[in-house]
C-alpha positions as CSV (number, residue, x, y, z in Angstrom):
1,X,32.3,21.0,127.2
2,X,29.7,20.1,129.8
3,X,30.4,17.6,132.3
4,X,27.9,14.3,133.4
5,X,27.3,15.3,136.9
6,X,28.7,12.1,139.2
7,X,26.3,9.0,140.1
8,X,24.2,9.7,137.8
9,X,23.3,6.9,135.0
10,X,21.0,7.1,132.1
11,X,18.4,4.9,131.8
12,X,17.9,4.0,128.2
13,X,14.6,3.9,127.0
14,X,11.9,1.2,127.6
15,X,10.8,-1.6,124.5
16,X,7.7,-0.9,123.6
17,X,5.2,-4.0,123.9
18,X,5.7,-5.1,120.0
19,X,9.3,-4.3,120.6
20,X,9.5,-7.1,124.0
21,X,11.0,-10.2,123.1
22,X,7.5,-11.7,124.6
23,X,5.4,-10.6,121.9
24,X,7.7,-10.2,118.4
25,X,6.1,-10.3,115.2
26,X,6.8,-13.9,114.3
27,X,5.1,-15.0,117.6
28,X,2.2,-13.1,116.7
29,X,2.3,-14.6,113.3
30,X,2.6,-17.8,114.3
31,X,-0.7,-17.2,117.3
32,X,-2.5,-16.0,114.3
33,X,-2.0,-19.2,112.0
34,X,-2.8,-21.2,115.2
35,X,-5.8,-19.3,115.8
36,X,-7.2,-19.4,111.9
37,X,-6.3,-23.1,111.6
38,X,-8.4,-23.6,115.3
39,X,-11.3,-22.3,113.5
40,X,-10.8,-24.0,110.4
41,X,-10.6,-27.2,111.9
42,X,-13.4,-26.9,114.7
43,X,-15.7,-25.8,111.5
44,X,-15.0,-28.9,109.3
45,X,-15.2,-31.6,112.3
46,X,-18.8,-29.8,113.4
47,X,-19.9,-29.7,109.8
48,X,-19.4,-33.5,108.9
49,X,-19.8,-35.0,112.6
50,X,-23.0,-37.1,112.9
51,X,-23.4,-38.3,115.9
52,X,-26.9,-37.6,116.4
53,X,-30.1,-37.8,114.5
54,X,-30.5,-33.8,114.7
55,X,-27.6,-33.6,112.6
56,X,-28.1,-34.9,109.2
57,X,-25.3,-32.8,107.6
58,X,-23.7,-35.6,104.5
59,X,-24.6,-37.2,102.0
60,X,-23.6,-40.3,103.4
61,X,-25.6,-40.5,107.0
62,X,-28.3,-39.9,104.6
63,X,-27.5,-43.0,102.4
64,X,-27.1,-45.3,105.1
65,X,-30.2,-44.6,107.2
66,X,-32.5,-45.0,103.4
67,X,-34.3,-48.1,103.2
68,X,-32.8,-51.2,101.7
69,X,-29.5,-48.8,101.4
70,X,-27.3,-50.6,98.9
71,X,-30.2,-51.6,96.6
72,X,-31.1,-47.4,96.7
73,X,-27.7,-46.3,96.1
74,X,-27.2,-48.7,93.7
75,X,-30.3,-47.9,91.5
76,X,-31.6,-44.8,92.7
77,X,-30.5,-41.9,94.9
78,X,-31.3,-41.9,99.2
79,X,-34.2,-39.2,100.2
80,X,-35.4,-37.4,102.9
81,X,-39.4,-37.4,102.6
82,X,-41.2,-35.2,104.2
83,X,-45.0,-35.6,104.8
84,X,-47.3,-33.2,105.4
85,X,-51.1,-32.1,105.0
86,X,-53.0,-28.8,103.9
87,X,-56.1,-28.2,105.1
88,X,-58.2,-25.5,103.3
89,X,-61.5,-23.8,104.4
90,X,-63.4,-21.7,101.8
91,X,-65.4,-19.8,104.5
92,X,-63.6,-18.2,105.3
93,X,-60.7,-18.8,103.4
94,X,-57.6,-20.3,105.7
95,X,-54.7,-22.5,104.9
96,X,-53.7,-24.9,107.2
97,X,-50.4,-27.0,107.6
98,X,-50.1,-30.0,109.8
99,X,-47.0,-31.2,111.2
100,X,-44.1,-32.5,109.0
101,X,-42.8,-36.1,109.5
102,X,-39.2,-36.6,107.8
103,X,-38.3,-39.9,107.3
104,X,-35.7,-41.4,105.4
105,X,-36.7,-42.4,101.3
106,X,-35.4,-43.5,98.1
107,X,-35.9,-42.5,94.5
108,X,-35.2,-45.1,91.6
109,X,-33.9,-44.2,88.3
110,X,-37.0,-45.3,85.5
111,X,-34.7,-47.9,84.1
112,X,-34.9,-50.0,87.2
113,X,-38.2,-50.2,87.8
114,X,-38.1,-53.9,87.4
115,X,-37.1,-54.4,91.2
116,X,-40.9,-53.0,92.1
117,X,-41.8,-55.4,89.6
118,X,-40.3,-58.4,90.5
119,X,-41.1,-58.5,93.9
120,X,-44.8,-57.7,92.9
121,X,-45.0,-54.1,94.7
122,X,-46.7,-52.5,91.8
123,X,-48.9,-53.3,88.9
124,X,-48.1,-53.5,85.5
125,X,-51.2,-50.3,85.4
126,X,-49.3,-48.4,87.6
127,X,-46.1,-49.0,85.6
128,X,-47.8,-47.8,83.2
129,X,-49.6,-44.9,84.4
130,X,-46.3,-43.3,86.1
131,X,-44.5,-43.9,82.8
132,X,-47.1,-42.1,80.8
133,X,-47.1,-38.7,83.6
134,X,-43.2,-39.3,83.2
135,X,-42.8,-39.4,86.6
136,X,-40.6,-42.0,88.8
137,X,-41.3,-43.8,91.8
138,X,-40.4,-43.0,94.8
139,X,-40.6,-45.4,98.5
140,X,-40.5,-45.1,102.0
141,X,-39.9,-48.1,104.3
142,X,-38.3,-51.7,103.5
143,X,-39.4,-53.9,100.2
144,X,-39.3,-56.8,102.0
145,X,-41.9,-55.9,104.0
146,X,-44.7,-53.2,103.4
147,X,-43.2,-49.8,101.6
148,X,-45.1,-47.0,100.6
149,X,-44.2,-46.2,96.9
150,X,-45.6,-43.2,95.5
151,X,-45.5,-41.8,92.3
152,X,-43.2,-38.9,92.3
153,X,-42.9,-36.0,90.0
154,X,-39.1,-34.6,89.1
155,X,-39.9,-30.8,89.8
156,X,-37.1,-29.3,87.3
157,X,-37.7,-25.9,88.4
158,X,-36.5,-26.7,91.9
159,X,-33.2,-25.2,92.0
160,X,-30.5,-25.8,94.9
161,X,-30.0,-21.7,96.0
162,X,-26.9,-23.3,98.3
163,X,-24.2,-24.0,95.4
164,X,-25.8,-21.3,92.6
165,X,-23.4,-18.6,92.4
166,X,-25.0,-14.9,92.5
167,X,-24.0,-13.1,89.2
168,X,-23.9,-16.6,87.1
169,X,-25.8,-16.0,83.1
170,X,-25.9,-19.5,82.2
171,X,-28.5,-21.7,83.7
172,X,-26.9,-25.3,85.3
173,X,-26.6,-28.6,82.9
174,X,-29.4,-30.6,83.9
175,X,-27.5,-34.1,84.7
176,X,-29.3,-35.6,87.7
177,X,-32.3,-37.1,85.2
178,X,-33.8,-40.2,86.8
């Protein structure tokens, strides 16, 4: 039997760091969830935060700044219209594009017409004519004053690549007919 010489003590071994009471697994879990739910947060409040004109990011900053705002949301749907010119030159042949403006618009539904009507912002011919290309109208600026009503065209084929799934067969239910 061997003896343990005299003064001698052992050491026992050192924690490794995962092993410290500093830095356990449910402290690292609970960092983690703190961390993920940091992000999470910062993401949704910079997404929907419109404090600024540069950022147009909801449906609803776009429905307020739309002219006569009630009256559009109430008959039609709030815009953004953007204007912009092409310029093209034969020889030789170019395409040019001026400068977009985006400005805030609104789109009526065909069955409320009438309001252009009433207040005498279009003809009963132009009524007529835009009902015939079935197309809509379509203004910028206020209707008590001078708007610019257009009519506008429902491009169908336009498809909105930011909530179409990749993979999906069937095409989408076309419910958004004004």
């Amino acid at each position: 039997m061997r003896r343990k010489p005299v003064g001698r003590t052992t050491t026992p071994p050192r924690p490794s760091l995962f092993q410290s009471p500093l830095f356990n697994f449910t402290t690292i879990a609970i960092l983690g969830g703190v961390f993920v739910l940091g992000i999470g947060i910062g993401i949704a409040f910079s997404s929907t935060a419109t404090f600024t004109p540069s950022n147009v990011a909801s449906r609803e900053f776009i429905d307020i700044k739309a002219p006569n705002p009630d009256l559009c949301v109430q008959y039609g749907a709030s815009a953004m219209v953007m204007d912009t010119r092409l310029f093209v030159t034969l020889n030789p042949f170019n395409v040019y594009v001026s400068q977009p403006s985006m400005r805030p618009g609104c789109v009526l539904r065909t069955n409320n017409w009438a309001i252009l009507e009433q207040r005498k912002l279009v003809t009963n011919e132009q009524v007529r004519d835009c009902k015939n290309r079935l197309n809509t109208f379509g203004y910028t600026g206020d209707l008590g004053e001078k708007p610019d009503i257009s009519c506008i065209y429902q491009n169908e084929a336009a498809k909105n690549f930011f909530v179409t799934e990749p993979g999906a067969v069937a095409p989408p239910i076309e419910t958004d007919r004004f």
